[in-house]
C-alpha positions in Angstrom: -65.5 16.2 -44.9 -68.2 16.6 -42.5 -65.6 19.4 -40.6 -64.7 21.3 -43.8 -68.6 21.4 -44.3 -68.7 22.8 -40.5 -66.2 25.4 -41.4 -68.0 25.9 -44.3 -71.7 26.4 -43.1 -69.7 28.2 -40.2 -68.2 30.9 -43.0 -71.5 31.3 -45.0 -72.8 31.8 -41.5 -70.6 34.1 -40.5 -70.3 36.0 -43.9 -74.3 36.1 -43.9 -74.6 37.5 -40.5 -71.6 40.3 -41.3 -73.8 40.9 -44.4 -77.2 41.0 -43.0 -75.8 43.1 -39.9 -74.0 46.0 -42.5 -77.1 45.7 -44.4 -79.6 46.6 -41.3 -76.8 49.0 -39.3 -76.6 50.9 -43.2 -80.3 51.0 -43.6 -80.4 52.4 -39.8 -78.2 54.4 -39.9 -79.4 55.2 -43.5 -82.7 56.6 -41.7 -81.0 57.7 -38.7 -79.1 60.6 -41.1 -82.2 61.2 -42.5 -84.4 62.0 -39.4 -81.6 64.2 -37.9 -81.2 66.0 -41.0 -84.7 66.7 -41.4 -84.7 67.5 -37.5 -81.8 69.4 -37.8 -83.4 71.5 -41.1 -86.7 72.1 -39.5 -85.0 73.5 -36.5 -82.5 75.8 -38.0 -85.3 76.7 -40.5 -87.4 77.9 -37.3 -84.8 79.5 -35.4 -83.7 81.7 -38.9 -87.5 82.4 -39.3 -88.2 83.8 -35.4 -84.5 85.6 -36.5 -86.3 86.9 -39.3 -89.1 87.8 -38.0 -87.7 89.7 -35.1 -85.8 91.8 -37.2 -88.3 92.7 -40.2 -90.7 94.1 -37.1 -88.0 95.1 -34.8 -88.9 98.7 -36.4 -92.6 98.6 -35.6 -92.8 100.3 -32.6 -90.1 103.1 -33.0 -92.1 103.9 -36.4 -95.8 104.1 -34.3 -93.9 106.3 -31.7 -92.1 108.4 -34.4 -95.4 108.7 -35.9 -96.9 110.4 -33.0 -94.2 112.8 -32.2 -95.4 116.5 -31.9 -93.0 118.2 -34.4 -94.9 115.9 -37.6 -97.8 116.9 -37.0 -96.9 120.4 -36.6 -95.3 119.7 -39.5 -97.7 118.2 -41.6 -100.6 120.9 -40.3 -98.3 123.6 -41.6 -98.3 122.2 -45.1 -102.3 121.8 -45.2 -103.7 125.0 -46.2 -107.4 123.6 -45.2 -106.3 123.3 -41.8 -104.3 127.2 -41.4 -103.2 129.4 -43.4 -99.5 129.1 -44.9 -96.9 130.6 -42.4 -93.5 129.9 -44.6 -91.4 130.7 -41.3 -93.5 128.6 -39.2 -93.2 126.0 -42.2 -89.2 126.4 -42.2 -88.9 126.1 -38.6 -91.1 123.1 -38.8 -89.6 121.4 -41.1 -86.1 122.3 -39.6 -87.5 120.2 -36.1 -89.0 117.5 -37.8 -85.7 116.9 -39.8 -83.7 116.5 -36.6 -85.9 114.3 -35.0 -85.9 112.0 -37.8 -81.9 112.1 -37.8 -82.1 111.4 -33.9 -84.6 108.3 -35.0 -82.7 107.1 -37.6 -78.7 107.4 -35.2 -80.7 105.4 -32.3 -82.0 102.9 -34.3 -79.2 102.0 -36.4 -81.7 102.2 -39.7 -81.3 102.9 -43.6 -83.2 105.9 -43.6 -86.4 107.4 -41.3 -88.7 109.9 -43.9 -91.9 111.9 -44.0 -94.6 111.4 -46.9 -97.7 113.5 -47.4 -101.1 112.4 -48.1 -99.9 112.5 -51.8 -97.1 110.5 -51.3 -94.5 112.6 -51.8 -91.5 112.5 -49.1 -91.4 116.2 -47.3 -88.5 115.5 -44.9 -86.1 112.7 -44.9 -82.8 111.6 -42.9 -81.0 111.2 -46.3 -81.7 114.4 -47.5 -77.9 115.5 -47.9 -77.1 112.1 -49.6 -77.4 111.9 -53.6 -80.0 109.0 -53.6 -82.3 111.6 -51.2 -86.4 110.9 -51.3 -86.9 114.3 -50.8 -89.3 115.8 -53.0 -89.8 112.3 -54.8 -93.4 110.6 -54.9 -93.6 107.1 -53.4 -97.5 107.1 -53.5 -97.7 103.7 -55.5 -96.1 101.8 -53.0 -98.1 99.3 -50.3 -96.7 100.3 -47.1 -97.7 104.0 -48.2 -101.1 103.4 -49.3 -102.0 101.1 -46.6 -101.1 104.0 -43.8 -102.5 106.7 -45.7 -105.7 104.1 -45.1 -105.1 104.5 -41.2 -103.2 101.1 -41.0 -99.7 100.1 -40.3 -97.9 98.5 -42.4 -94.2 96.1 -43.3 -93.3 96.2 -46.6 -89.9 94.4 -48.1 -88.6 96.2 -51.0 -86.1 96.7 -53.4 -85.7 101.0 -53.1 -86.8 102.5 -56.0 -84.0 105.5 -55.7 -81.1 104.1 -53.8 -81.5 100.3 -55.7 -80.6 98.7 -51.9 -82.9 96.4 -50.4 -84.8 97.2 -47.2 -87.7 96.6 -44.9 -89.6 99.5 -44.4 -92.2 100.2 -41.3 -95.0 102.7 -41.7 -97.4 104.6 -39.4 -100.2 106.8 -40.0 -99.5 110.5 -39.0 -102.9 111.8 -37.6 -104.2 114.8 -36.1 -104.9 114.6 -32.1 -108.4 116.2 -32.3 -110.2 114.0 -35.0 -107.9 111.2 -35.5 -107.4 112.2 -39.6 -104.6 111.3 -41.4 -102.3 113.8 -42.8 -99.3 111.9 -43.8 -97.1 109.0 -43.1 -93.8 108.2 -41.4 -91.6 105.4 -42.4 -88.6 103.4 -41.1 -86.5 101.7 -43.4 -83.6 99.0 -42.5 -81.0 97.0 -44.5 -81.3 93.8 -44.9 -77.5 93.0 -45.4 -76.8 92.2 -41.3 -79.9 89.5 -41.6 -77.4 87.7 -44.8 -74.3 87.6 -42.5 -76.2 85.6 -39.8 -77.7 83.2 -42.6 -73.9 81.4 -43.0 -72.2 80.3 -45.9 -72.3 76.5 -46.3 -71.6 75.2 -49.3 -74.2 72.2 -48.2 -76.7 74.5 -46.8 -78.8 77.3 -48.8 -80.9 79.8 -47.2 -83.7 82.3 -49.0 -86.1 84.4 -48.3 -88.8 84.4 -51.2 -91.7 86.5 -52.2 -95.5 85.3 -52.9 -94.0 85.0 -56.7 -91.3 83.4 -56.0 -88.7 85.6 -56.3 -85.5 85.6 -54.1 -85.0 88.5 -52.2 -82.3 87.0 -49.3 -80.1 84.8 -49.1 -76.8 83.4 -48.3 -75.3 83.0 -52.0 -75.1 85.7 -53.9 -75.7 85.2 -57.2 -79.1 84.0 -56.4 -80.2 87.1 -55.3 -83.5 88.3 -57.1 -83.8 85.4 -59.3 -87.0 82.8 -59.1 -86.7 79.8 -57.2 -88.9 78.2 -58.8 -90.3 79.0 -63.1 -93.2 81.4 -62.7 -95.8 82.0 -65.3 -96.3 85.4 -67.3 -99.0 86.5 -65.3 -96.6 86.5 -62.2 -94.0 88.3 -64.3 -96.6 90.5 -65.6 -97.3 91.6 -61.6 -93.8 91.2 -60.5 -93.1 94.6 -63.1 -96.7 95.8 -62.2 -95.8 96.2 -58.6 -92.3 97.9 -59.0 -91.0 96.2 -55.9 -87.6 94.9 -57.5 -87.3 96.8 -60.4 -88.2 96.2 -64.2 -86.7 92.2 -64.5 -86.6 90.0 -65.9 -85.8 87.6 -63.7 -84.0 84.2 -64.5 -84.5 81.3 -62.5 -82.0 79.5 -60.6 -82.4 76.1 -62.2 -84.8 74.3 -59.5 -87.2 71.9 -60.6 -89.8 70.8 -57.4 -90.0 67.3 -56.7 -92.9 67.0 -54.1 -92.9 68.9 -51.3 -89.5 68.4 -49.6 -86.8 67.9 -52.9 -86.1 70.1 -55.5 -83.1 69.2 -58.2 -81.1 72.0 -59.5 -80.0 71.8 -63.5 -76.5 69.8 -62.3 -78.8 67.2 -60.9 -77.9 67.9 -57.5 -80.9 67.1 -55.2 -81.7 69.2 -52.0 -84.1 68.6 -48.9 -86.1 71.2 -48.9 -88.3 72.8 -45.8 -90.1 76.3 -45.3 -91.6 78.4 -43.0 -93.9 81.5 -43.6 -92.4 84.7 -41.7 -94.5 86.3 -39.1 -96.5 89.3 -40.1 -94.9 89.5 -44.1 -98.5 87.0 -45.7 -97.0 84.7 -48.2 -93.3 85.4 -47.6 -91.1 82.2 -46.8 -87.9 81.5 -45.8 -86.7 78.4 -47.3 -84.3 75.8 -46.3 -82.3 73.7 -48.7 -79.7 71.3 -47.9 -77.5 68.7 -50.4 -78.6 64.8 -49.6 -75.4 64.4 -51.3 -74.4 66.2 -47.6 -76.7 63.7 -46.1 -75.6 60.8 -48.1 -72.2 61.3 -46.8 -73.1 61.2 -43.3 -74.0 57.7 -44.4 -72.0 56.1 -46.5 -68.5 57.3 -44.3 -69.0 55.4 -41.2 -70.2 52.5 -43.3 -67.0 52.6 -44.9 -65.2 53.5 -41.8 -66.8 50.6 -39.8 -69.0 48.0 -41.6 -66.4 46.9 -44.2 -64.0 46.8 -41.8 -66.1 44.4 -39.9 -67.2 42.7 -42.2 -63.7 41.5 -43.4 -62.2 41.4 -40.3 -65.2 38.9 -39.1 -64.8 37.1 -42.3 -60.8 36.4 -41.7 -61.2 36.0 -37.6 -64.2 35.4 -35.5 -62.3 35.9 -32.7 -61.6 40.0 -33.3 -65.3 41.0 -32.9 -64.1 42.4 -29.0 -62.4 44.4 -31.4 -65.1 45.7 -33.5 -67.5 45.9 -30.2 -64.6 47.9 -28.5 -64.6 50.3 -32.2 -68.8 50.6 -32.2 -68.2 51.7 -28.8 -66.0 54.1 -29.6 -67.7 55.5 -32.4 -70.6 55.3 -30.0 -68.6 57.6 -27.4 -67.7 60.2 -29.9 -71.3 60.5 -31.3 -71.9 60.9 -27.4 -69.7 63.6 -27.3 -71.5 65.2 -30.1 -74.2 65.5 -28.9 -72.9 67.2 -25.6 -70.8 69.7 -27.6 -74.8 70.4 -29.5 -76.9 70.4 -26.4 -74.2 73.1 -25.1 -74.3 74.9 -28.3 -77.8 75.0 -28.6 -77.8 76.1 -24.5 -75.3 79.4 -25.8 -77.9 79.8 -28.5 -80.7 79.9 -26.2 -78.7 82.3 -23.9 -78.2 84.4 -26.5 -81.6 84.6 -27.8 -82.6 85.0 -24.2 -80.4 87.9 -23.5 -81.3 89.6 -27.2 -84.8 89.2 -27.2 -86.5 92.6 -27.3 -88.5 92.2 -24.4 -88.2 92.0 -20.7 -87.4 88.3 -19.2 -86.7 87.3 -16.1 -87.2 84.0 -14.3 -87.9 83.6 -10.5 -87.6 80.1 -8.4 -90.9 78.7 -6.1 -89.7 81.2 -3.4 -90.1 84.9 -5.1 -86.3 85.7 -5.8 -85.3 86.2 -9.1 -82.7 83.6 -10.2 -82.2 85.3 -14.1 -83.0 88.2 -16.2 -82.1 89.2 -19.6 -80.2 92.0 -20.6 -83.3 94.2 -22.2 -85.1 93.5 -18.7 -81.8 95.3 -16.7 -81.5 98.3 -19.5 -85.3 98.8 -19.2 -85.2 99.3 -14.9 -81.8 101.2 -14.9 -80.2 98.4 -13.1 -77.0 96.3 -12.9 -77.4 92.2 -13.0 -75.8 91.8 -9.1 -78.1 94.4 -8.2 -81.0 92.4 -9.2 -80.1 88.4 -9.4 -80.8 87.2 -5.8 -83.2 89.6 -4.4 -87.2 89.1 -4.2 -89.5 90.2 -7.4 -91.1 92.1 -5.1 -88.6 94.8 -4.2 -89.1 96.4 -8.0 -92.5 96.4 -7.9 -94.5 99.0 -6.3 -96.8 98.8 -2.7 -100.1 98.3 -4.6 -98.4 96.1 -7.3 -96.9 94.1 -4.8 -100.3 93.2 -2.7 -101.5 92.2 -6.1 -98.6 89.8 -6.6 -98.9 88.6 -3.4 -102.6 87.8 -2.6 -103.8 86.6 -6.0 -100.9 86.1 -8.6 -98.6 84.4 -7.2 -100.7 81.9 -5.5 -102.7 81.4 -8.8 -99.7 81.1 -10.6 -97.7 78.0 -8.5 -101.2 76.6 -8.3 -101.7 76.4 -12.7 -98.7 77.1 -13.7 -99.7 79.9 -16.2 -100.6 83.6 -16.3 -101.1 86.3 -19.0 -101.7 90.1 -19.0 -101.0 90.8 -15.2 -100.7 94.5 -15.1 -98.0 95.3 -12.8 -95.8 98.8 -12.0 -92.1 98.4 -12.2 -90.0 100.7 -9.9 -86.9 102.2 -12.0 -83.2 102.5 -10.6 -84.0 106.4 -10.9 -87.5 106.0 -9.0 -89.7 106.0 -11.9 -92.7 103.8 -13.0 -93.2 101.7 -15.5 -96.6 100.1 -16.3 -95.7 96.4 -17.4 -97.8 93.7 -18.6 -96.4 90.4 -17.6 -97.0 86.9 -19.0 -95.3 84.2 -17.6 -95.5 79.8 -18.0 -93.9 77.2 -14.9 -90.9 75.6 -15.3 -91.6 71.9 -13.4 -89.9 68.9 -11.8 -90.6 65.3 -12.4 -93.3 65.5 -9.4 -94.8 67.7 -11.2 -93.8 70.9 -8.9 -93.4 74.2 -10.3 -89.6 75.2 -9.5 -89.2 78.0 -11.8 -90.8 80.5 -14.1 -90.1 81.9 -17.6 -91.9 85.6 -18.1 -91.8 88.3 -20.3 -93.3 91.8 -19.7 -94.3 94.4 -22.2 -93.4 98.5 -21.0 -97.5 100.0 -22.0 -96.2 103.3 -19.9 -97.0 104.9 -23.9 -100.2 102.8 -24.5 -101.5 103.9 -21.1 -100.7 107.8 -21.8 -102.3 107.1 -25.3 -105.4 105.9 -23.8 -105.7 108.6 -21.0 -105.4 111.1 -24.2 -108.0 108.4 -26.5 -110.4 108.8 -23.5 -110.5 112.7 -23.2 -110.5 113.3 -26.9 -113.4 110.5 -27.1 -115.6 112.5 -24.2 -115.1 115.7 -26.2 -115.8 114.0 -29.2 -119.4 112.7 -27.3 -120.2 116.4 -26.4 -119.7 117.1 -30.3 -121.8 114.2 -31.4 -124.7 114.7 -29.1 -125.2 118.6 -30.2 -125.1 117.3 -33.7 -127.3 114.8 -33.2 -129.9 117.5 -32.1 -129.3 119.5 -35.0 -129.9 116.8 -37.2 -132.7 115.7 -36.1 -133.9 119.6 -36.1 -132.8 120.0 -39.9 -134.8 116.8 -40.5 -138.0 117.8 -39.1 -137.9 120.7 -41.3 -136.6 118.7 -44.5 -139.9 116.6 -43.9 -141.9 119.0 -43.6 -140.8 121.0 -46.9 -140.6 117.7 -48.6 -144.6 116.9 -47.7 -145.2 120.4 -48.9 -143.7 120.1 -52.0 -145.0 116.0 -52.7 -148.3 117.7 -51.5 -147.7 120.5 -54.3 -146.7 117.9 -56.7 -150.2 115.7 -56.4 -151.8 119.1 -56.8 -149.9 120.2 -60.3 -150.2 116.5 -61.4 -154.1 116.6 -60.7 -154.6 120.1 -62.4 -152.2 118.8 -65.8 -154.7 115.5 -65.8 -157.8 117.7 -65.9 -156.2 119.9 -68.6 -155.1 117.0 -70.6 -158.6 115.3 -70.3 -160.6 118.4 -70.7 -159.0 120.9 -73.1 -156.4 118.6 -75.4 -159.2 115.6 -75.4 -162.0 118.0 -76.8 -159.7 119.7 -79.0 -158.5 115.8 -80.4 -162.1 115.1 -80.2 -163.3 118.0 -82.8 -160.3 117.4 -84.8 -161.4 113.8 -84.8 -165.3 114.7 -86.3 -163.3 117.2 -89.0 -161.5 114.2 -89.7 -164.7 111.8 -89.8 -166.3 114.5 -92.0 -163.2 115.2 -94.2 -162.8 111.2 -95.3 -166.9 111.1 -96.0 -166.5 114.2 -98.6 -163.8 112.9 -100.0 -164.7 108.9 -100.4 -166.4 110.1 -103.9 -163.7 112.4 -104.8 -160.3 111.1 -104.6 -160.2 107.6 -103.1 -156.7 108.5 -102.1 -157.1 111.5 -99.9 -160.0 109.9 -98.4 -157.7 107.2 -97.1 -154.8 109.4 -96.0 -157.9 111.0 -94.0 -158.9 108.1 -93.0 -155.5 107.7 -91.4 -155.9 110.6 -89.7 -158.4 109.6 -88.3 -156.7 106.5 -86.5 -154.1 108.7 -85.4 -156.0 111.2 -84.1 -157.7 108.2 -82.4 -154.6 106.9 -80.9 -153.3 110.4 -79.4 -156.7 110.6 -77.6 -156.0 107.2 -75.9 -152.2 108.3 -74.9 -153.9 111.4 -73.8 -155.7 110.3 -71.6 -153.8 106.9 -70.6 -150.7 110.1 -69.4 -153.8 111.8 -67.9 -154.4 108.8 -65.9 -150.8 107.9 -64.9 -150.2 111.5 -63.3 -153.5 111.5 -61.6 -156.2 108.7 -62.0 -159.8 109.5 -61.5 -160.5 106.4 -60.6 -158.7 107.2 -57.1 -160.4 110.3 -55.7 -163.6 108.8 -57.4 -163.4 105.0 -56.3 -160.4 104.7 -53.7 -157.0 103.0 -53.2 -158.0 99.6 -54.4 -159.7 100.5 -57.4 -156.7 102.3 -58.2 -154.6 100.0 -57.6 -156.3 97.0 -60.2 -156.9 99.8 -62.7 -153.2 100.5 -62.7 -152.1 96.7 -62.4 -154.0 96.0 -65.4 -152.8 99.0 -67.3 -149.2 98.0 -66.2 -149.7 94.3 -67.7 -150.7 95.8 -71.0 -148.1 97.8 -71.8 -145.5 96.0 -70.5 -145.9 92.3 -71.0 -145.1 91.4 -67.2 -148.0 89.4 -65.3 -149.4 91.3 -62.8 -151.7 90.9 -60.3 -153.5 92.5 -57.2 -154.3 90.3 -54.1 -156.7 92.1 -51.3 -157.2 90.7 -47.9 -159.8 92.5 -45.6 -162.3 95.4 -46.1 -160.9 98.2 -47.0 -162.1 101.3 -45.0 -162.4 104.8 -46.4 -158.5 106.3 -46.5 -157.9 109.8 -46.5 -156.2 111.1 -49.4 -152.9 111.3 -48.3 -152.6 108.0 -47.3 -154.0 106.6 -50.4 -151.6 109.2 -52.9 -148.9 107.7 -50.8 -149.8 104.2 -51.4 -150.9 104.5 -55.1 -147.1 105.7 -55.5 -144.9 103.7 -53.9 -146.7 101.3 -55.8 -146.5 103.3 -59.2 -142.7 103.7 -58.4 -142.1 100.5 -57.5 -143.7 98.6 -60.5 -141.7 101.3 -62.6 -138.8 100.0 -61.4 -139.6 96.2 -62.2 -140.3 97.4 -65.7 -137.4 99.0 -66.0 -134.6 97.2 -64.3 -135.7 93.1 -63.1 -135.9 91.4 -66.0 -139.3 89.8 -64.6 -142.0 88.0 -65.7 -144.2 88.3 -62.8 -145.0 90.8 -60.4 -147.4 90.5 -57.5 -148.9 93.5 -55.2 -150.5 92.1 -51.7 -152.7 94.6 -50.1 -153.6 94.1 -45.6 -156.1 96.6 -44.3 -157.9 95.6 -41.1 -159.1 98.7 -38.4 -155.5 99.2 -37.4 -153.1 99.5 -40.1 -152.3 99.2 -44.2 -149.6 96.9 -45.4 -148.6 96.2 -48.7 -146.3 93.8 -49.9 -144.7 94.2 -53.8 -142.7 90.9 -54.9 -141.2 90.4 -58.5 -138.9 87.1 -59.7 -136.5 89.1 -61.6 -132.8 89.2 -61.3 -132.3 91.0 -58.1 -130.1 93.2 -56.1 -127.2 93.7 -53.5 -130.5 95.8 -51.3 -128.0 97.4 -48.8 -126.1 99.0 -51.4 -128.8 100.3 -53.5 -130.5 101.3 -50.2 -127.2 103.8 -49.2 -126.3 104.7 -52.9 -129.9 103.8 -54.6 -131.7 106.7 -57.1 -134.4 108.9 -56.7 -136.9 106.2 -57.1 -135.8 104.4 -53.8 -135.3 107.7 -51.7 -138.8 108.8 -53.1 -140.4 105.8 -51.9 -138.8 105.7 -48.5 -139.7 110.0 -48.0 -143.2 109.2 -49.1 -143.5 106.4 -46.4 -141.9 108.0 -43.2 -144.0 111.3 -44.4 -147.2 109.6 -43.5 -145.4 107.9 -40.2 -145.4 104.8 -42.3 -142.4 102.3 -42.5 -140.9 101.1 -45.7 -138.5 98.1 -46.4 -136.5 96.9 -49.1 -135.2 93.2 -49.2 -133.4 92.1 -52.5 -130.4 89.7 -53.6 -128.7 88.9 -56.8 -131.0 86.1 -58.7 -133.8 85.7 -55.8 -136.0 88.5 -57.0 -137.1 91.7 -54.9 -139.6 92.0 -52.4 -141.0 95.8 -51.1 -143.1 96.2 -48.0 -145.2 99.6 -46.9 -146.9 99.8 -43.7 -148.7 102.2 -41.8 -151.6 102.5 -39.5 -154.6 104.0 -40.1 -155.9 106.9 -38.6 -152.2 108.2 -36.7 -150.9 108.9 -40.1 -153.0 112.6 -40.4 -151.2 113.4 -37.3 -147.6 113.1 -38.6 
């Protein structure tokens, strides 16, 4: 009994522990799958999006060059008639260059089309122009690329084309003049996207898109996905997608993925995909999105579980004494997982050696000693030379004698000692003799001591940029020359412009002055004997007709009200109370007068005794302060306004501050009305200084200053 209950326990035992181990080698191997799929998304998801990346701007430069060719902007000056007058030979001949160079362009490069837009945005020359979808003649003016170079900027721009209806990337530079730098049209590269789709693959497990910032697919590897939304979008997005005619007039259907979190999505036959993405360099809010099956993923599970754990599990169940079996079988499967992973470590080696050798950039590696032990295929095109001409033989026989001393007394020492270096300028001797001006950057390979055995660089060919900053710098010293005579001609014009504006603010006061005194004399004793005739009028007629002695009487408070307006305008174009009493006088009169009729609390704060000001000075003041409390009326929405007057022996300052609603002050100072440019003239007319600081919902605040006595001078 107590052996059958041995064999027993021994069973349970040895079921449990076949259990338990299939249990904890499926949930390991259960997370295993899981961590190299995600590994193995993320890093295919990276390499498409450097792919990607490379090949949207792969254009960039050969567009900037393009741009700066001679026979555009001959070209483009022919066809401005503000720049020389029309010359249709010149223009034929013009346009007959300009058309061959962009066929030349768009052979080397391999492109869609290369074409020519004016400042208008209509295409003037094109490499398609025999072709039946040609852009000659047609206006491209609303689209991105074309209004951000017409702006001075470069610009990428993916794009369904609005005439041919083929997808493309198109590159744009700025066409500008070489005297002033203006813009006079802009020259584009455009390049099918259908070679990026071959290298995506075609896995029925694995889905690869490039999206848009809506959403909408514009690449990919199946299809039938092709511009539809990955994801729903709302009607506002739809409403932009049609706005920006970037892939036609829609609609667009969705594919049938629902989101789950960041990383899943479920499609509408419930199939559920790990999802990863990547923005792609240089295109803001563009992504390339990675989607695989976890029914894929599953199945990396659930087959060697079937394959081995069941197998064990019965096996161990039947006889303990076959597990050298199933340890002999895990190693196995343990040797071919091995093997694996050698085949993928040399796969991903022949990946790296092909993006090493297809890079568009010069890269070369050199060991601790100088000689160069690898270099890529751009790096041998670029010098002229073959690869066992180069691999073998010291750095420094390509580089030139002063380049060389460079390398040798201060890079290369600095380099094995940190490991790093960026931006070395260095001169590269061609095959044919030539130079090329090179900026290198270059990391250290090390060993497990820690020893730098090897380096990894990449130089950059700036032979153009250096021309193009040879040419910057002579146009920029003629462009000095040019400045400074029209600096002195400015500031000649604007003496003079002073000058005739004092005379006519001068003439202005005077007029002002002589309407006051005509007002106050002549009108007010002409309302004031109308008012007596009036007086006299109402008694005659009290006894008479009670009626027309009140419709006199009536009169009589009219005439008694234009007699006040009369002489409050009298006193707003040129107060007595100034040329009898002064500035400050002046100034409380008019604060008080201000408060009356306007509602806004107002007062007048004087620190220090006021000498006697001339009369310039004290028109000036009386004003800016006039103008300025105009303005509060007018535009601050305040309730209180407060004018601070500073005189001492030296100088006047006088400070204007209101809580009203504000202003952007730059803005109004650059753009602001003749209010604000009145002020300002008035002050620097009397040598003064005048400020405005202002911002939305803080109020405004106004400041005048001059000093006394140097302002008759001015």
């Amino acid at each position: 009994m107590k052996l059958r209950l041995i064999f027993l326990v021994l069973s349970l035992l040895v079921f449990l522990s076949a259990a338990t181990g299939s249990y904890l080698y499926y949930a390991s191997l259960k997370s295993a799958a899981f961590t190299e799929a995600e590994h193995h998304a993320i890093t295919r998801i990276e390499i498409i999006q450097k792919n990607l990346s490379s090949y949207l701007s792969e254009n960039v430069k050969p567009v900037r060059t393009l741009a700066g060719m001679r026979q555009l902007i001959d070209f483009l000056e022919s066809q401005d008639s503000k720049m020389v007058a029309p010359d249709p030979e010149k223009q034929i001949e013009y346009q007959q260059r300009t058309e061959l160079l962009l066929d030349h362009f768009n052979t080397a490069l391999g492109s869609d089309v290369c074409y020519l837009m004016d400042l208008n945005g209509v295409t003037l020359a094109s490499s398609n122009r025999r072709a039946k979808d040609s852009f000659v003649g047609k206006k491209f003016a609303f689209r991105p690329y074309f209004q951000e170079a017409a702006k001075g900027s470069p610009a990428s721009y993916l794009a369904l084309g609005s005439t041919s209806g083929r997808r493309g990337v198109y590159c744009s530079y700025p066409v500008m003049t070489k005297t002033d730098a203006r813009v006079l049209g802009v020259a584009v590269i455009k390049a099918s996207l259908e070679q990026i789709e071959k290298k995506l693959g075609q896995s029925r497990d694995e889905i690869v898109v490039v999206t848009d910032p809506h959403g909408l697919i514009f690449i990919a590897n199946r299809k039938p996905w092709l511009f539809k939304l990955l994801w729903q979008t709302s009607g506002i997005e739809q409403h932009d997608l049609v706005r920006s005619r970037q892939f036609g007039t829609g609609p667009w259907a969705g594919v049938g993925l629902v989101a789950e979190g960041d990383h899943y999505a479920v499609d509408e036959s419930g199939r559920k995909y790990l999802v990863n993405r990547l923005e792609i360099d240089g295109f803001p809010n563009w992504h390339v999105i990675h989607l695989r099956s976890l029914e894929a993923i599953y199945k990396v599970v659930f087959d060697p579980l079937v394959r081995v754990t069941v197998p064990t599990v019965v096996t161990l169940c039947i006889l303990v004494g076959l597990a050298v079996f199933f340890l002999y079988r895990n190693a196995s499967v343990e040797i071919v997982q091995r093997k694996k992973a050698e085949q993928a470590l040399r796969e991903s080696e022949k990946r790296y050696r092909s993006i090493y050798h297809n890079t568009p950039a010069m890269l070369h590696s050199i060991n601790a000693a100088g000689f160069l032990i690898s270099v890529s295929d751009n790096w041998l095109e670029a010098l002229g030379y073959e690869r066992a001409e180069v691999v073998g033989r010291p750095l420094f026989d390509f580089l030139t004698s002063e380049s060389r001393d460079y390398a040798v007394k201060e890079v290369f020492p600095d380099f094995f000692r940190v490991g790093f270096c960026k931006d070395i300028p260095y001169r590269l001797v061609r095959k044919d003799g030539s130079i090329m001006d090179v900026l290198l950057s270059a990391i250290g390979d090390r060993d497990r001591e820690g020893t730098i055995v090897r380096s990894l660089a990449v130089s950059i060919d700036i032979s153009d940029r250096k021309l193009a900053e040879a040419a910057l710098k002579q146009a920029q010293e003629k462009l000095n020359l040019y400045t400074r005579d029209l600096e002195r001609q400015v500031k000649k014009r604007t003496v003079e412009l002073q000058r005739l504006s004092g005379s006519i603010l001068a003439d202005q006061e005077r007029e002002r002055a002589a309407i006051a005194r005509g007002l106050h004399d002549e009108l007010g004793q002409v309302l004031t004997a109308l008012r007596l005739e009036a007086v006299w009028l109402e008694g005659r007629l009290r006894s008479v007709d009670g009626k027309a002695a009140e419709r006199a009487a009536m009169m009589t408070s009219l005439i008694d009200d234009t007699i006040d307006e009369v002489r409050s305008i009298a006193l707003r174009l040129r107060p007595g109370i100034l040329d009898d009493l002064g500035l400050v006088e002046a100034l409380e009169w008019y604060t008080a007068d201000f408060e009356r009729r306007t509602g806004i609390a107002c007062t007048c704060n004087v620190e220090g005794e006021v000498p006697e000001l001339n009369d310039r000075l004290a028109t000036a003041a009386y004003r800016i302060s006039q103008e300025a409390l105009t303005n509060v009326a007018r535009h601050s929405q305040a309730d209180q306004v407060k004018i601070f007057l500073v005189v001492d022996a030296t100088q006047l300052r006088m400070v204007i501050t209101d809580d009203g609603c504000g202003f952007v002050a730059d803005v109004a100072m650059e753009t602001g009305g003749l209010g604000i440019t009145g002020m300002r003239e008035r002050a620097i007319l009397i040598g003064g200084s005048f400020e405005i600081v202002s911002e939305p919902g803080r109020g405004t605040r106004i400041s005048f200053q001059v000093k006394v006595g140097e302002e008759e001078g001015v």
